[in-house]
C-alpha positions in Angstrom: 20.1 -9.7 -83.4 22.8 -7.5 -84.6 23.0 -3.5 -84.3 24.1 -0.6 -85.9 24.2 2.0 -83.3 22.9 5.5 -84.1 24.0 7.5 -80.7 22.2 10.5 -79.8 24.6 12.2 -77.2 23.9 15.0 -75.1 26.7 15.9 -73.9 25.7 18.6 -70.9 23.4 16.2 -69.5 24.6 15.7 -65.4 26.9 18.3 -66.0 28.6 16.6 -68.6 27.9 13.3 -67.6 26.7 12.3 -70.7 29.9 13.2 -72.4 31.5 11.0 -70.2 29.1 8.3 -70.6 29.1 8.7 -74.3 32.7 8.5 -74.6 32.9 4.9 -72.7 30.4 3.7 -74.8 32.3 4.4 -78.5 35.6 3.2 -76.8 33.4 0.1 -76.2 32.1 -0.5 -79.4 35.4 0.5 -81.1 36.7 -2.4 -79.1 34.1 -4.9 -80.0 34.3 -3.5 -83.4 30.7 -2.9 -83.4 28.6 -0.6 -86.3 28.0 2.6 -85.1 27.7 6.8 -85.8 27.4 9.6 -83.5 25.1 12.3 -82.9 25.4 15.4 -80.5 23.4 18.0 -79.5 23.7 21.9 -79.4 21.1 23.5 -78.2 18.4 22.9 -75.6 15.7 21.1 -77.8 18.0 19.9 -80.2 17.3 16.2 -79.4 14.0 16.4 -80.7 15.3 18.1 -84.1 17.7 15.5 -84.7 15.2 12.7 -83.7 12.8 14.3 -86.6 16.1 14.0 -88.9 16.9 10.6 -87.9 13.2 9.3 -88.4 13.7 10.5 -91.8 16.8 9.2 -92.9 17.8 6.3 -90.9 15.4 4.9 -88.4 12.8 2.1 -89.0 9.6 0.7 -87.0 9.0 -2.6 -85.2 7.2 -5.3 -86.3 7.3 -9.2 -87.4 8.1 -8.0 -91.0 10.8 -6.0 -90.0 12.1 -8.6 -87.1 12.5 -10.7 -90.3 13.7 -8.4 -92.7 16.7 -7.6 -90.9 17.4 -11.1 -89.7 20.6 -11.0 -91.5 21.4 -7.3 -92.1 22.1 -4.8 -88.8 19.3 -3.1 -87.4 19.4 0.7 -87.2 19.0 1.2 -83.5 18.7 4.5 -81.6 20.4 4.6 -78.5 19.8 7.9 -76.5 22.5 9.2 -74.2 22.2 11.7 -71.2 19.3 12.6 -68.8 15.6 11.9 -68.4 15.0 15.4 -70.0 17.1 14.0 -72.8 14.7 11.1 -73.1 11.6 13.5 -72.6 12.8 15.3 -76.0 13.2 12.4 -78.3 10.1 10.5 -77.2 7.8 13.6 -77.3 8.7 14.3 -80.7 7.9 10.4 -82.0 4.7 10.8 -79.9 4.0 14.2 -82.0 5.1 12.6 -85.7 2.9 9.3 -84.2 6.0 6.9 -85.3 6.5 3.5 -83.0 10.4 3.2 -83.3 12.0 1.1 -80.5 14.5 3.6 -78.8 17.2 2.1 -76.2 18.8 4.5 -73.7 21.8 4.9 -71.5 21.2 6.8 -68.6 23.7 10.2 -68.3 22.0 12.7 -66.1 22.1 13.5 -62.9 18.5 11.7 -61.6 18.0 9.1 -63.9 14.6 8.3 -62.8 13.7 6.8 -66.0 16.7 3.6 -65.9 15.5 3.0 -62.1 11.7 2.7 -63.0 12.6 0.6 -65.9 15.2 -1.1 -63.6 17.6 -0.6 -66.1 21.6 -0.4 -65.0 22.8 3.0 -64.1 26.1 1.5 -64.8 27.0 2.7 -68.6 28.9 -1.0 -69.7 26.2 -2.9 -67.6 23.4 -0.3 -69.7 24.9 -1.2 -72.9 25.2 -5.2 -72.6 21.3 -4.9 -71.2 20.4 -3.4 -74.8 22.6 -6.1 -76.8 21.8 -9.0 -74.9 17.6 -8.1 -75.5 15.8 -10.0 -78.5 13.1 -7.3 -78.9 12.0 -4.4 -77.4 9.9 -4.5 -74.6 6.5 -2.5 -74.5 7.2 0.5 -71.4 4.1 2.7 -70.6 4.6 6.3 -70.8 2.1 9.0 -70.2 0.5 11.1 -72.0 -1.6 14.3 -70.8 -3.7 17.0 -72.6 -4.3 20.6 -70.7 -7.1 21.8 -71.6 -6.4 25.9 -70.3 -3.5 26.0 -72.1 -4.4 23.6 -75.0 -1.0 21.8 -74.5 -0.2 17.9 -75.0 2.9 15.9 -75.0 4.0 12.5 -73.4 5.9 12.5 -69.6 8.7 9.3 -69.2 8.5 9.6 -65.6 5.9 11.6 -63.9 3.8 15.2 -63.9 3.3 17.0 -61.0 1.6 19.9 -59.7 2.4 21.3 -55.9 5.0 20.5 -54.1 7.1 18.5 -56.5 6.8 21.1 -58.9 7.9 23.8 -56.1 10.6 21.7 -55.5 12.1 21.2 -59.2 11.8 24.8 -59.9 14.2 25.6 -56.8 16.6 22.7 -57.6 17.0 24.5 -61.1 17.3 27.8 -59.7 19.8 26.2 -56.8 23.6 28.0 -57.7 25.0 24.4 -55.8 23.3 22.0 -58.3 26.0 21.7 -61.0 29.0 21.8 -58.1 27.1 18.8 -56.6 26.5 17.2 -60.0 30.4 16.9 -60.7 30.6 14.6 -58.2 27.4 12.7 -58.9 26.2 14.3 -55.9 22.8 16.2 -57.7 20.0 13.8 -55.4 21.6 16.2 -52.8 20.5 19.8 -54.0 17.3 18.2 -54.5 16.9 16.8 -51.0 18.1 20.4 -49.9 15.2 21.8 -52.1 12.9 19.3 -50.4 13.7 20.7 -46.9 13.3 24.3 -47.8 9.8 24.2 -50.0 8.5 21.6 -47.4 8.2 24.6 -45.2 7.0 27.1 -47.7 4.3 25.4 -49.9 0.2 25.8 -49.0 -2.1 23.5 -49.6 -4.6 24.4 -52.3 -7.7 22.4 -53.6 -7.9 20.1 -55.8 -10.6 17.6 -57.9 -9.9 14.6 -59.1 -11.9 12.5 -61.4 -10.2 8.4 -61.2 -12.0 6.2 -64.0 -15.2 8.5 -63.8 -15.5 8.9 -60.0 -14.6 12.3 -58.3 -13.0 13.3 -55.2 -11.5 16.4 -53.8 -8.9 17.6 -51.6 -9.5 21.2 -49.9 -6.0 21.3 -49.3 -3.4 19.3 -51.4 0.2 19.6 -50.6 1.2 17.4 -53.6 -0.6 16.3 -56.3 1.7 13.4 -58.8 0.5 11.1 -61.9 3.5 8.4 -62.0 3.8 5.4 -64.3 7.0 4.1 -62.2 8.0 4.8 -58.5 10.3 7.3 -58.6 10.9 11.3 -58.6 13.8 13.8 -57.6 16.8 11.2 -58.3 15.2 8.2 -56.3 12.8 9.5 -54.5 10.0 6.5 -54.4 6.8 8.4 -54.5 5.1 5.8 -55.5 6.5 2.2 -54.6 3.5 0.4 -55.9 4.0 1.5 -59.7 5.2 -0.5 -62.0 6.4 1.2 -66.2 5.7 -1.8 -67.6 1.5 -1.4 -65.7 -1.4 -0.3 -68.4 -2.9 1.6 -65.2 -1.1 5.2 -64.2 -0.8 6.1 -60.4 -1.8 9.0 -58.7 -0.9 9.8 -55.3 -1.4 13.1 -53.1 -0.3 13.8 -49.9 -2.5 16.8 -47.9 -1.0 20.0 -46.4 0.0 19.0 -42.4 0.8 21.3 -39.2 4.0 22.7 -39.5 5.3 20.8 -36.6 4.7 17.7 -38.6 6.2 18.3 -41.7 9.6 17.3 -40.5 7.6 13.4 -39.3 6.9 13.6 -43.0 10.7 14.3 -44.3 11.6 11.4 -42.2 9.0 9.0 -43.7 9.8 11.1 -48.0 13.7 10.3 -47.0 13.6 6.5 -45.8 10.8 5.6 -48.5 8.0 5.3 -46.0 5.5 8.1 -46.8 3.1 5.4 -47.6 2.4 4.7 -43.9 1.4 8.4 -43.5 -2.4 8.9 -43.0 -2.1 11.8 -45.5 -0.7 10.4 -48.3 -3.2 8.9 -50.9 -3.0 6.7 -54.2 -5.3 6.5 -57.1 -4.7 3.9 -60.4 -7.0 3.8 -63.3 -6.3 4.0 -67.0 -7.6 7.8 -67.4 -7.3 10.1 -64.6 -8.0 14.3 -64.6 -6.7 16.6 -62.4 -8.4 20.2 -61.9 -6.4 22.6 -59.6 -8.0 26.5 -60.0 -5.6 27.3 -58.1 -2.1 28.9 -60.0 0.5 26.3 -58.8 4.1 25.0 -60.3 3.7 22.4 -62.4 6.4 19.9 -63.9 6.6 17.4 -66.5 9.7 15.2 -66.3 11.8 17.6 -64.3 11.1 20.7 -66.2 9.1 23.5 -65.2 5.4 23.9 -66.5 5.1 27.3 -65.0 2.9 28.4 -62.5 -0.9 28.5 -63.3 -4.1 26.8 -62.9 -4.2 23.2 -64.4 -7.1 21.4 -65.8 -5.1 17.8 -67.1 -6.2 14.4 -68.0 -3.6 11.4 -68.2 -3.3 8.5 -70.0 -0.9 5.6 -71.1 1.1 6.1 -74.2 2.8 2.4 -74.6 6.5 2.9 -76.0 8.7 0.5 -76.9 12.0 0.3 -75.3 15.1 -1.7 -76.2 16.5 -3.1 -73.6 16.6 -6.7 -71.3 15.4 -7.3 -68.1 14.6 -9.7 -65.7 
């Protein structure tokens, strides 16, 4: 199938990574003298104002009628460039206008989460040839929640946390060394530095969880994090066993330990292995609530919920992503 190319750049993204990453992708469709325009934002939440724009000027669904429609004309497809907040905006605002467009992305942040769960190439060139060389999108499932205290919704690419990940992304934000390591695609680093200081400083605090209609609680939760892939923090696997392209989310928590353990459990976050620990627990269904009375940081795909009590059922969202694999 043939494309024309509608970018969407953010160029900021990983510090200006994605300008970088944009760039080598126009120089690579100039030179295969591909179809293509450019888009850029401006403003933190411009991605989603420019996806509403796009939906109504130039973007079409995904079905057998269209698959045949534009057998021999070029498809409009939207190819996102920069980070997994990037991604965040553009989905979130086709979840809220309830459009199915296939979107294709090209990972330009500094974590890129989103590109390992999917196991798509962090490699820009590699990236792109994995969107050409695909026949049709391929059905990715998201997650969607719904907060009831706060009467807020929206869709999460990657995972929502509550606890210690949270803690953790709001002092890799506030970290003044983040955007000197991200230059030198160096950003997993502030966050494992983040990791070894709120390891130390977060409490545990209850939780309930209700798992396909079944309860259980956790007097003292250290993390709490529904995931539809394995991965947080830049490649972190929290969850090894999830899988984007799974109906079922994943849920894991890990409880509060003795101080002179905690450093046994940055061994086993670090090398992948928190699994083996006897405080580490994992949950799958298709709908899954959270209730922490508790005010804790929460996060949704990197960025900072705020700290407050949570009352938050998940579910799967499935999204349609252009791009080949395996």
């Amino acid at each position: 199938m043939k494309f024309h190319y509608i970018l969407l750049i953010n160029q900021v993204s990983g510090n200006g990574n994605g300008q970088k990453v944009g760039t080598i992708i126009q120089n690579l469709l100039e030179e295969q003298k591909m179809s293509y325009e450019s888009y850029y934002t401006e403003y933190a939440g411009h991605e989603a104002n420019l996806t509403k724009e796009l939906v109504a000027t130039k973007l079409v669904g995904w079905n057998t009628k269209i698959k045949a429609d534009y057998a021999d004309k070029l498809y409009p497809l939207l190819v996102v460039i920069g980070g997994d907040g990037t991604l965040h905006q553009v989905l979130n605002q086709l979840y809220r206008m309830d459009k199915k467009i296939p979107v294709s992305y090209i990972p330009g942040g500094s974590g890129n989460d989103f590109a390992r769960g999917i196991k798509l190439p962090r490699d820009p060139q590699k990236a792109f040839w994995a969107i050409q060389r695909a026949k049709e999108p391929k059905i990715v499932n998201t997650l969607t929640y719904e907060e009831k205290i706060q009467n807020e919704t929206g869709l999460a690419i990657n995972n929502i946390g509550i606890g210690l990940d949270a803690a953790i992304v709001a002092a890799t934000n506030d970290s003044k060394t983040k955007k000197t390591l991200n230059k030198y695609n160096l950003g997993s680093f502030a966050y494992m530095a983040s990791i070894v200081k709120v390891l130390f400083t977060q409490k545990g605090f209850p939780i309930l969880l209700e798992v396909n209609g079944e309860q259980r609680s956790f007097k003292k939760a250290f993390l709490c994090t529904t995931t539809n892939h394995p991965y947080f923090g830049g490649g972190v696997a929290i969850a090894p066993m999830a899988k984007a392209t799974a109906s079922d989310l994943d849920l894991v928590v890990v409880e509060r330990i003795s101080m002179i353990k905690i450093f046994g459990l940055i061994i086993r976050l670090i090398t992948n292995k928190l699994t083996t620990s006897k405080h580490y627990h994992h949950f799958t269904g298709h709908k899954l609530r959270i209730v922490s009375t508790v005010p804790e940081y929460g996060q949704a795909d990197g960025e900072v919920m705020g700290i407050r009590p949570f009352d938050i059922t998940f579910s799967t969202y499935p999204q349609l992503i252009w791009y080949y694999s395996d």
